[in-house]
N, C-alpha and C positions, 0 to 999 in steps of 0.2 A: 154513042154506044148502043149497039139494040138490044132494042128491050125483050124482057123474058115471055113469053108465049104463057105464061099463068095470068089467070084473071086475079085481079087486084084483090077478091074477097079470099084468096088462096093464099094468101102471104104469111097468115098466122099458122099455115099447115106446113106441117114436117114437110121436107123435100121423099120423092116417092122411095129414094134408098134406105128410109130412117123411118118408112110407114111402118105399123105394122102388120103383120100376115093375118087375112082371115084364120076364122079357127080358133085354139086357144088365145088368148092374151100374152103372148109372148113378148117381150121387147128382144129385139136379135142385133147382133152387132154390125156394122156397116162391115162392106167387103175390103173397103183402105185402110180401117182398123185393124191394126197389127191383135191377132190373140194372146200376145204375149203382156200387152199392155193391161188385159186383165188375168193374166195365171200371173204374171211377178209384182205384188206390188212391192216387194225389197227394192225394187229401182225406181226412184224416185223421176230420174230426169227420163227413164223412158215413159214413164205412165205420164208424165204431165207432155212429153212429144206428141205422145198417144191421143191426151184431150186434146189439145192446141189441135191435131189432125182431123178430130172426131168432133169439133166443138162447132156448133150453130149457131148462125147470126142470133144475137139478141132479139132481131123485130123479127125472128123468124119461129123462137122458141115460143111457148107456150107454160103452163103451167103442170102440163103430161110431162114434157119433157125434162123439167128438172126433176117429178117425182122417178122418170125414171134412170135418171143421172146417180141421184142418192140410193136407187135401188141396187146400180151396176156397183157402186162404191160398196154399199153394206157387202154385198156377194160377194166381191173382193176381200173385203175383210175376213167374213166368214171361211171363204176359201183358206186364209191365210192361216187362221184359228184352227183348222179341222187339220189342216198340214203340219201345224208345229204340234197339235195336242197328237198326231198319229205318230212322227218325229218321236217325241216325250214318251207315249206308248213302246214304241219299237225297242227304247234303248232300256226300259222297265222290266219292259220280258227281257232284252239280252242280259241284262243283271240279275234279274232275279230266275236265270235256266244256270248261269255263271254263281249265283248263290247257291243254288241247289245242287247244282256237280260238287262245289267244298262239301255241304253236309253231307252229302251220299259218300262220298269218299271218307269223311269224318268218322260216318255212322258205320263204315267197311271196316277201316282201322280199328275202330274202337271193339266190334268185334271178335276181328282179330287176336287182338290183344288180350282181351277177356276169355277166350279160347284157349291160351296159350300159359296167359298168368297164373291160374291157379295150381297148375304144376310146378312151376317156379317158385313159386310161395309158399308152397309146402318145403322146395328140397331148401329155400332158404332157412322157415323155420325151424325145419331141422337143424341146419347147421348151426343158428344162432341161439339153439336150445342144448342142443348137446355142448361144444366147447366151454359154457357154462356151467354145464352140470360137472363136467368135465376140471374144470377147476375147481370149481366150490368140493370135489369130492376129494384132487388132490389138499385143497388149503383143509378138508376136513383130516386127512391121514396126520399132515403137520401137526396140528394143531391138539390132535393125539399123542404122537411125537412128543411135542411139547411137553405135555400135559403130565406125560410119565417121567420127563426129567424132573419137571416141578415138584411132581409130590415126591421124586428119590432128593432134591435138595431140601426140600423141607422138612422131610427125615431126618437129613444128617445137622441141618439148623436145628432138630427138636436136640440128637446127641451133644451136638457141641452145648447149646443152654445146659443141659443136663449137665454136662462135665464141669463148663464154669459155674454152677450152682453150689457143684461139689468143691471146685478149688475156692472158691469164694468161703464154703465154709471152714474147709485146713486154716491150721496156723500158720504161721508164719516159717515158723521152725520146719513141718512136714514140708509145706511147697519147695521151700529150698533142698530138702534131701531129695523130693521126687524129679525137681530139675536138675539135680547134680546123679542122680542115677540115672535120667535120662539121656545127658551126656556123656555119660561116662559109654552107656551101652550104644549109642547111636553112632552105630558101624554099620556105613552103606555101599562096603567094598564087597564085591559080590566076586573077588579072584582067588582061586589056589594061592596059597601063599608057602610057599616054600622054606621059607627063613623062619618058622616054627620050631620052638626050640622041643618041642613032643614029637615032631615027627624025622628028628634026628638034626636038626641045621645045632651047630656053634659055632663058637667069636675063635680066630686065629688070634691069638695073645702077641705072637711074634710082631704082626704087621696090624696092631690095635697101639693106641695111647692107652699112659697109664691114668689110672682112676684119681681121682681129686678127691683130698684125703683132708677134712679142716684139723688144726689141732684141737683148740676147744673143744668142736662138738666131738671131737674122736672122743677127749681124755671123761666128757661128761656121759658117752653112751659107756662107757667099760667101768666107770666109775660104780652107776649103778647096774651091772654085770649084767647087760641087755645086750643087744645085738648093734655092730658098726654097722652108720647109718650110710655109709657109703654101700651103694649097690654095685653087684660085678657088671662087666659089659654086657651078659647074657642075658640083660632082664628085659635086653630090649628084644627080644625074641621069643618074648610071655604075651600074651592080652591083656595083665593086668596093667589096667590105667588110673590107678588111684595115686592122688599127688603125692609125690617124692619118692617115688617107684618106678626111678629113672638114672639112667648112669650117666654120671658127671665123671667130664675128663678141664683140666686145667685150662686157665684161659679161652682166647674166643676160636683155637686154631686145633685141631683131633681128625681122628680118623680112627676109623673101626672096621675090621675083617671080617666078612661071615662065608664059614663054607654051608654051603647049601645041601641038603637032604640026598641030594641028587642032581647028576647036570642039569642044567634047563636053558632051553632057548629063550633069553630073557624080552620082556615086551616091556614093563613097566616096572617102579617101585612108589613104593608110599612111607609117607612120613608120617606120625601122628604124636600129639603135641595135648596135655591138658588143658580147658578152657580157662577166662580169667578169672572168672567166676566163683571157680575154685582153689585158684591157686593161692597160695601161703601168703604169698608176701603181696600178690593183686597187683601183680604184672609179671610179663614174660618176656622179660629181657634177657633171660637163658633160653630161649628157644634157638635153635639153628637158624639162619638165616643164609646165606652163599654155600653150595657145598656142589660137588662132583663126583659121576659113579664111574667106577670101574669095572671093566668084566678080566676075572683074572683064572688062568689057566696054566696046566704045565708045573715043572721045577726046571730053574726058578720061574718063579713065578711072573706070566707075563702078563702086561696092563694092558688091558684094552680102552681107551676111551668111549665111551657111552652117552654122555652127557653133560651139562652144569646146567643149577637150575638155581632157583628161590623159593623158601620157605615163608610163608605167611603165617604168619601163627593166628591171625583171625577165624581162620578157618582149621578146625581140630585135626581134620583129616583130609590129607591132598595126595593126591594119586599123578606121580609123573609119567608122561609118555617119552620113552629113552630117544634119544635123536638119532644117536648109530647103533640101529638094531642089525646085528649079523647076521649071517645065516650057519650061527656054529654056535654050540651048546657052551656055556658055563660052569666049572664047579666052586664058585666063591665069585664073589662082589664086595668091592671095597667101597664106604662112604667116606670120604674126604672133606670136612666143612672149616672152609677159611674165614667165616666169620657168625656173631650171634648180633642179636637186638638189642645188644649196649649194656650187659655187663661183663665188666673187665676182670671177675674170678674164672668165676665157670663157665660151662655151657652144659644141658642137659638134653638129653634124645631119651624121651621115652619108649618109642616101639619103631620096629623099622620092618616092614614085609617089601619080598620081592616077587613080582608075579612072571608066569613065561608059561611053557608048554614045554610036557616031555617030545615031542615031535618037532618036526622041523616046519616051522609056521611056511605056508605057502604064497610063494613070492607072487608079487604083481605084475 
């Protein structure tokens, strides 16, 4: 092989491509040295091709030349260092210009907002101030309202104490007259009554049953020369309601005539009956119970049917509404009663009103 034209004390010197430049102290890279070998050192197998390519015989190196091996490496490093921390840098500021467009837009909205809301907050207040007031003024009229029932009920709480204080102190004897005069007068018929024996109505004797006549009591009222206890029919065409002040006809089955004051378009009649309370014997087993009216017109005399009803005697005074109301006047009405509350002598009708209008009621 020939040999190399350097002189043998040259062997420990760098080859002339790898001297270096007068001038500064530079170490410079060979021109077979790829530069890539020192900008990437992420690649591993190019940088170690790189040395393999750049690398100098062992008997040929020196001790410059590994300081300036470790020098090329630190620089590599450092390059790599200043690259990722600029990297690290760049994406800092794009987060924190991207932080700072939310706040700016945050701080826009916000106010916006504040611009806007205090108007809104007011017409809210309003509205959530008024509807309140608003109530609380309606619950306060109530409550007024109220206020004036109460003290008119505790008014009438104070009379009624008052009254039972008084009935509390009556005898025994008064409170029973003041109840029996209070039913006697507790008339809550509020109709013309036509069958009033003052304003002209009486009993047709003809088409009436006759009177229930006892012997005993006959022969005991004449005895002592007082008045027979038997009433005429017409007593039931009086107001008076005091017990036994009632015309008894035989048995449970009668009838009774009334011509009327005047025609009348008839609407209703009423029955009225003494309570138990006061009666003699402390039942009213003579009361009517079944009976039938008639509307009678003409000679002869023609029947009209009107109705059939029932008499309860629980109740003092009952007002019937006719079922065949015509639209033709009246001058008499007949009661027809087929039966009483179970007794088998008599039966007794103390008052009988008929109500209607002198006109002709207006049809529907």
């Amino acid at each position: 092989m020939p040999r190399s034209s350097r002189s043998p004390g040259d062997l420990c010197d760098p080859p002339e491509d790898v001297r270096p430049r007068r001038g500064p102290k530079r170490w410079m890279a060979p021109e077979h040295v790829n530069a890539a070998c020192l900008q990437c050192p992420l690649r591993p197998r190019l940088a170690s091709r790189s040395r393999n390519a750049c690398r100098i015989p062992e008997d040929t190196l020196s001790n410059t030349t590994w300081i300036t091996s470790l020098a090329c490496f630190l620089r590599t490093q450092v390059r790599q260092i200043l690259l990722f921390s600029t990297c690290r840098c760049k994406l800092f500021f794009q987060k924190l210009v991207e932080k700072t467009g939310v706040l700016v837009l945050c701080a826009f909205g916000f106010w916006m907002f504040s611009m806007h809301l205090p108007s809104k907050m007011e017409v809210w207040q309003d509205d959530s101030i008024n509807s309140p007031l608003q109530s609380l003024r309606m619950y306060q009229e109530k409550v007024r309202h109220h206020t004036g029932e109460i003290q008119d009920l505790r008014g009438n709480m104070t009379q009624l104490i008052a009254k039972l204080q008084l009935m509390e102190a009556m005898s025994d004897e008064e409170k029973l007259a003041q109840k029996i005069m209070k039913m006697i007068q507790g008339d809550f018929i509020e109709k013309p009554d036509f069958a009033l024996k003052s304003i002209g109505a009486s009993i047709d004797f003809e088409q009436t049953s006759a009177t229930y006549n006892h012997d005993k009591a006959r022969s005991y009222w004449n005895w002592i020369r007082l008045w027979n206890y038997a009433q005429p029919p017409d007593v039931i065409l009086e107001p008076n309601m005091t017990p036994g002040n009632c015309w008894a006809f035989s048995g449970d089955r009668g009838q009774v005539t009334i011509r009327l004051a005047q025609k009348v378009y008839l609407s209703n009649l009423t029955l009225q009956h003494i309570p138990k309370t006061i009666s003699l014997s402390g039942s009213l087993d003579t009361a009517p119970k079944d009976f039938v009216i008639y509307g009678m017109e003409g000679s002869p005399r023609e029947e009209v049917f009107l109705g059939a009803f029932q008499f309860q005697p629980e109740n003092i005074i009952q007002m019937f509404q006719l079922q065949n109301q015509l639209a033709r006047a009246f001058g008499a009405v007949k009661v027809k009663i087929s039966s009483n509350w179970g007794n088998p002598r008599f039966t007794c009708l103390y008052r009988v009103r008929v109500h209607g209008s002198v006109t002709p009621p207006r049809m529907p």
